[in-house]
N, C-alpha and C positions, 0 to 999 in steps of 0.2 A: 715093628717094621724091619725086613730085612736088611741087613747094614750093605748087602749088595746092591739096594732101589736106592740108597741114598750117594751112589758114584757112578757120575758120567763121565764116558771116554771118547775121544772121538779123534781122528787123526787124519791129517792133511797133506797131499804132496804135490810139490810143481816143478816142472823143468825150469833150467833158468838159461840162457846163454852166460852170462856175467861167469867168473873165474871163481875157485873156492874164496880165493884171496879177496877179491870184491866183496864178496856177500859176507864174509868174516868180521873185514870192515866195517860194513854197513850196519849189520846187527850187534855187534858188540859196541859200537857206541853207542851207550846208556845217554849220554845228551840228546843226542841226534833221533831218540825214538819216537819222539813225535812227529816225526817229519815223513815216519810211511807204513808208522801200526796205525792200523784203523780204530781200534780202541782207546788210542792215549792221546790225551790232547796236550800234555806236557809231564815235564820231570824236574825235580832237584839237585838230578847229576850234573855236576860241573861237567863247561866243555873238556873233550879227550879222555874223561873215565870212563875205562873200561868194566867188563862186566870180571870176578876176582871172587871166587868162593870165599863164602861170609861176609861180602859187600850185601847191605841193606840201604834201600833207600824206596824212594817216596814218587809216584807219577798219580796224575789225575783222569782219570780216565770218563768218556762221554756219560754213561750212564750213572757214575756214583759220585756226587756232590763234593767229595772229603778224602782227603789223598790217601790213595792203596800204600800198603809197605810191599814191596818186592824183595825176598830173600834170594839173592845168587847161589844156589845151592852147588851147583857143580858147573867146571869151565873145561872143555877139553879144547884148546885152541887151533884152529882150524877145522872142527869136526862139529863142537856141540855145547849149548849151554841148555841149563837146568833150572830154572824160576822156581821158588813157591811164591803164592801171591795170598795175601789176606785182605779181601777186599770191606769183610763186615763178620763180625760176628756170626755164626751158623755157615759162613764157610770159605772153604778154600781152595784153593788153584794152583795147578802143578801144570808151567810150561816147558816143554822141552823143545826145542830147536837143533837141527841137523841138518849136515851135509855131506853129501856122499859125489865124487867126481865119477864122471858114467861117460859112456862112449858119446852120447847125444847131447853133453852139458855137465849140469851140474843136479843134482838134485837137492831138494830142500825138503826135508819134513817136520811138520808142525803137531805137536801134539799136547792134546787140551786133557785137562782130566781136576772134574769137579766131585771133592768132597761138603759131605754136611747136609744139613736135612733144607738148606735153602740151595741146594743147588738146581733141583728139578727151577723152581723160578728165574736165577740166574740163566741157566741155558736158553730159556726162552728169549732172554735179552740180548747175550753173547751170541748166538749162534749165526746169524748172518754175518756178522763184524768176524767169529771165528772161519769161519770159510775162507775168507780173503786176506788173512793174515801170510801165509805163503805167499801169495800171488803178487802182494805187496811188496813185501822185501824185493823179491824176487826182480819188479820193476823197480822199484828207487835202485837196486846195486846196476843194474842193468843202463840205466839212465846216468847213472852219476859215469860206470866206465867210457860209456859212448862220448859225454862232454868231458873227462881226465882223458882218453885217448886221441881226441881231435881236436888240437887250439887250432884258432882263426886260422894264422899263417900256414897251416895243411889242410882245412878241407875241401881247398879247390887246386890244384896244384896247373891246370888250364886256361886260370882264367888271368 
């Protein structure tokens, strides 16, 4: 079999309102991923670490039983982080995360890429959860600045 049938790639992009700074935020805390990857129902990162090329650690995610390792392969802070992920034996996963400031927002790109002769099965599992991985962050940074920019005592200044 060609070693080309056996890697999927697939890439995702969403507008966001939220600031680079927000969304930097939001995704680099490794605690906090479970709270708006649609894949990970939790993590081993202690609260406030950060994502630090050559950090390894451990999140469980909906479809596989037994906790993934996440390699933090590369950090560019406020632009970009780099995952490899080893979910099971016959394969592997390379996430990259990006952000780029645009006249209209912020952009975020999400990009998925399955090696190994079990990827073709995996993507059939992944693939609606990978769609909405952008769109996600996207809304938790967006949410979380609307309530850090508005305590009680301003959001009615009328009443």
């Amino acid at each position: 079999m060609p070693r080309n049938r056996l890697t999927l790639e697939k890439h995702y992009q969403v507008s966001s309102t939220a600031s680079i700074e927000a969304l930097w935020q939001k995704m680099n805390d490794l605690a906090g991923l479970a709270s708006w990857h649609p894949l990970i129902t939790s993590t081993n990162a202690p609260n406030g670490q950060q994502a630090t090329p050559g950090l390894i650690y451990r999140v469980f995610a909906r479809w596989v039983p037994v906790p993934i390792k996440i390699f933090v392969e590369g950090v560019l802070p406020g632009e970009y982080i780099s995952l490899r992920i080893f979910p099971v034996p016959g394969l592997e996963e390379r996430a990259i995360y990006r952000l780029e400031s645009t006249l209209c927002g912020t952009q975020i790109s999400y990009s998925i890429k399955l090696k190994g002769w079990l990827s073709p099965v995996a993507w059939s599992f992944l693939r609606p959860y990978a769609a909405r991985v952008a769109a996600a962050l996207a809304q938790a940074a967006e949410q979380a600045t609307v309530s850090g920019m508005m305590p009680n005592q301003y959001r009615d200044i009328f009443s």
